[in-house]
C-alpha positions, 0 to 999 in steps of 0.5 A: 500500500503506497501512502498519499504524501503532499507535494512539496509545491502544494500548501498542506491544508491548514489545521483548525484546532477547537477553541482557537482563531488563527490570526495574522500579523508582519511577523506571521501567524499565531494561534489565539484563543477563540473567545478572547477580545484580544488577538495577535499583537496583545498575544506576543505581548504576553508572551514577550513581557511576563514581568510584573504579574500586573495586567494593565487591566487593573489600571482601571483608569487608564483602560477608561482614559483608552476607551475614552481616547478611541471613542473620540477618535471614531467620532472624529474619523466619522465626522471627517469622513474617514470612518463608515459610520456603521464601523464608528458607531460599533467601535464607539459603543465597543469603547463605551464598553471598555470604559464601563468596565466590561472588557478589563479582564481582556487586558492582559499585557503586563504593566511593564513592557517595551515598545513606548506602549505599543502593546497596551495600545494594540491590547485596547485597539483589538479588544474594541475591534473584536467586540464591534465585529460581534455587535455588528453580528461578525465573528471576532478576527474578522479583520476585513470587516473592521480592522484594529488599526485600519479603523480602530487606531485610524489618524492614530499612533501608540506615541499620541494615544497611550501619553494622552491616556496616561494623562487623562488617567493621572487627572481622574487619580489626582482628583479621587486622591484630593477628595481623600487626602481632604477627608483626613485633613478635616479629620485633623482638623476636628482633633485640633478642635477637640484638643483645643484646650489640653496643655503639653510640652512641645519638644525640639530634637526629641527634647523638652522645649516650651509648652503648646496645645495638643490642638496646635499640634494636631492644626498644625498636622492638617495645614502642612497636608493642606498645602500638598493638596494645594499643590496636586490641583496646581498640576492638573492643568499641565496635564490637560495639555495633550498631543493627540493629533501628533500621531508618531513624532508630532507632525500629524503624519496619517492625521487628516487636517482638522482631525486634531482639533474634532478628536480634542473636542470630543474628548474634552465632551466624553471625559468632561475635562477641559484639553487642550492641544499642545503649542508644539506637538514634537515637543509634546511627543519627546517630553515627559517632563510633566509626570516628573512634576507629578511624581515629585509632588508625590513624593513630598505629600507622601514624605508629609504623611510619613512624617505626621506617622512617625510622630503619631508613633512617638506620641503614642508610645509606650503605653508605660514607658514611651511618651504615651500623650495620645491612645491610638485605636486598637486595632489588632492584637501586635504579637504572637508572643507577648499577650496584650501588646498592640502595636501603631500598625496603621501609620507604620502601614501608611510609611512603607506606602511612603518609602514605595512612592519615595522609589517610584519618583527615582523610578520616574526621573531616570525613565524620564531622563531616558527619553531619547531624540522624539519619543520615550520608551519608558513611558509604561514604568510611568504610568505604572509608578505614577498611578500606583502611588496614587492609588496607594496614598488614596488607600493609605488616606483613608485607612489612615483616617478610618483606622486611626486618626478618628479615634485618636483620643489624649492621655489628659491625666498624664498631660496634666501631671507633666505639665506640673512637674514639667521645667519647660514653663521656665521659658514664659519667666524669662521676660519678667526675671531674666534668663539667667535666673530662668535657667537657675530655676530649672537647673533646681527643678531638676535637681530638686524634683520640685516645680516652677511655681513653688521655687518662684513663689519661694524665692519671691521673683514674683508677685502671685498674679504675675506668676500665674498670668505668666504661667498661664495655658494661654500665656505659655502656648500662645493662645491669649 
């Protein structure tokens, strides 16, 4: 029996395996799975960048800035005359869809990859394509009804899409931070209210200085989170200037005239920001200078809230033999081996978020310097830093104030009882009998374990009212 062999100058039948659609790029074929959104460019994505585990469909806000970013474009095609209609309007609902939320387990390319995005562009171009095919009754990798790049990424490029995206993804960040970085200074806030009227002593180089109010101490915390605040919503108008429009390098190549002023303005109406299109779209393209802005106002909010944690610690230590002035909230039980501790695990939380966002702005600067000649690559770890150390200082925020600061209560009898015992009210004395006697006063305080008022009174330095009106809690923290 002879058996059948192919020849060599006939194309052996191409083999359909169940459960998969063969697609095509410049680079050849590859299999996909047949019920996936994505297809071939995000499947060697996958395959070339298995890095941080991350997928960047779990950047909820840059997958709603993409389907933002190609809903604009298909209404701008469409209006210009470039995009059927019946293909616009499939690709428009399809990337309504992605920004609803429906599609983010379709994007699957890790965080990290080469390429200045490519791979999240083409990951968000295929997933719209295959879901408009199906909304317009075709199967997913139908290509020759409706392209991912011929249609979906029309009048587009990676190198104005996915910066445009990152920015418009920052501003949504920026503004849920602001909202809850608010809530905790009003937290402060009401302690500072609360703690109005409790004396104690302040300190410089963890020594004893002069007295103040516990409510000047926690006042003093909301203002200094207020002016980072502040200075995040100064950013946002530098990040509503985009370059979309600018296609590979800034000078609109494959862009039709008047696409960039149509894709701006629709953008601006589905994302309700007000955008506008960069002076100079190659400089636009080559520089990254505003995400180093972003990244080092970052930073110093976060380097704030480390530090308002670190004294939080201080303060409340012990309880015994630390400072012991404020009660944090218990929160969980602190050892497995020493039954009832209980230990500042929130602001030791909110530091380590601190010292991530602290890494990221060096990861940010250098990705930033390493741009080179019309566009960066680095862009990806960018975006990455950036939106993750928004997220976790808006996670931190609000386990901060829930957790901690609301329930943050005073250790007024110890208070009290250092205030009496306390040499730091020698300072009000000065004015009235000098600052040698002052420091002579303190030097037998201490020696002699007796107080300020006694030894005044035993050394007639003062009449009784002067004494006590300089002695006061207003005359000695400021308050009069």
């Amino acid at each position: 029996m002879t058996e059948h062999l192919t020849s060599p100058c006939t194309e052996a039948p191409e083999v359909r395996h169940p459960g998969v659609r063969r697609e095509q790029d410049s680079l050849g074929d590859a299999d996909v799975p047949e019920a996936s959104y994505w297809g071939i460019s995000t499947h060697r994505a996958v395959d070339n960048f298995p890095v941080s585990g991350r997928t960047i469909g779990t950047l909820r806000s840059l997958i709603w800035s993409l389907g933002a970013v190609k809903y604009s474009a298909a209404r701008a095609n469409q209006s210009l005359g470039l995009l059927d209609p019946d293909k616009s309007a499939a690709i428009q609902k399809a990337a309504l869809e992605v920004m609803d939320g429906h599609w983010d387990d379709q994007f699957v390319v890790d965080t990290i990859q080469g390429g200045a995005g490519t791979s999240t562009n083409m990951n968000a171009n295929e997933v719209i394509a295959n879901r408009a095919l199906e909304l317009m009754g075709h199967s997913k990798g139908d290509y020759s009804v409706l392209h991912p790049i011929d249609d979906v990424n029309r009048s587009q490029s990676t190198n104005d899409v996915y910066p445009t995206a990152i920015k418009i993804a920052l501003q949504r960040e920026i503004t849920a931070f602001c909202e809850e970085h608010d809530r905790l200074i009003q937290a402060f806030d009401a302690k500072a209210t609360e703690f109005a009227g409790i004396i104690k002593v302040g300190r410089t180089q963890l020594q004893d200085a002069v007295p103040m109010s516990m409510g000047q101490e926690f006042g003093a915390f909301a203002d200094t989170l207020r002016e980072d605040g502040l200075r995040l919503l100064e950013l946002l108008p530098h990040l509503r200037e985009c370059n979309l429009g600018a296609t590979a390098i800034g000078t609109g190549i494959t862009a039709a005239p008047g696409y960039r002023e149509a894709v701006i303005s629709e953008l601006t109406s589905i994302t309700g920001l007000q955008l506008t299109s960069a002076t100079n779209l190659v400089e636009a393209t080559s520089d990254t200078g505003v995400f180093m802005l972003v990244s080092g106002v970052l930073k110093r909010a976060a380097v704030k809230l480390s530090k308002i944690c670190n004294d939080l610690r201080l303060l409340s230590s012990g309880p015994q033999t630390g400072f012991g002035e404020i009660l944090l909230p218990a929160v969980q039980a602190g050892s497995s081996i020493m039954p009832g501790k209980v230990n500042p695990v929130i602001p030791e939380m909110v530091t380590q978020v601190a010292f991530r966002v602290i890494g990221a702005d060096a990861t940010v600067t250098m990705a930033v310097e390493a741009g080179q000649l019309q566009l960066n690559a680095f862009e990806p770890v960018i975006a990455d830093a950036l939106l993750e150390s928004i997220a976790w200082l808006t996670v931190a925020c609000r386990q901060l104030r829930t957790h901690c600061v609301d329930g943050i209560t005073a250790n007024t009898q110890m208070l009290q009882q250092r205030m009496i015992e306390s040499i730091s009210v020698v300072t009000g004395l000065a004015p009235l009998i000098g600052y040698a006697a002052a420091a002579e006063l303190a030097k037998e305080a201490l020696a002699s374990h007796r107080g300020i008022a006694e030894l005044v009174m035993e050394r007639g330095l003062l009449d009784p009212q002067k004494m006590e009106a300089a002695l006061s809690a207003k005359s000695l923290a400021g308050l009069g």
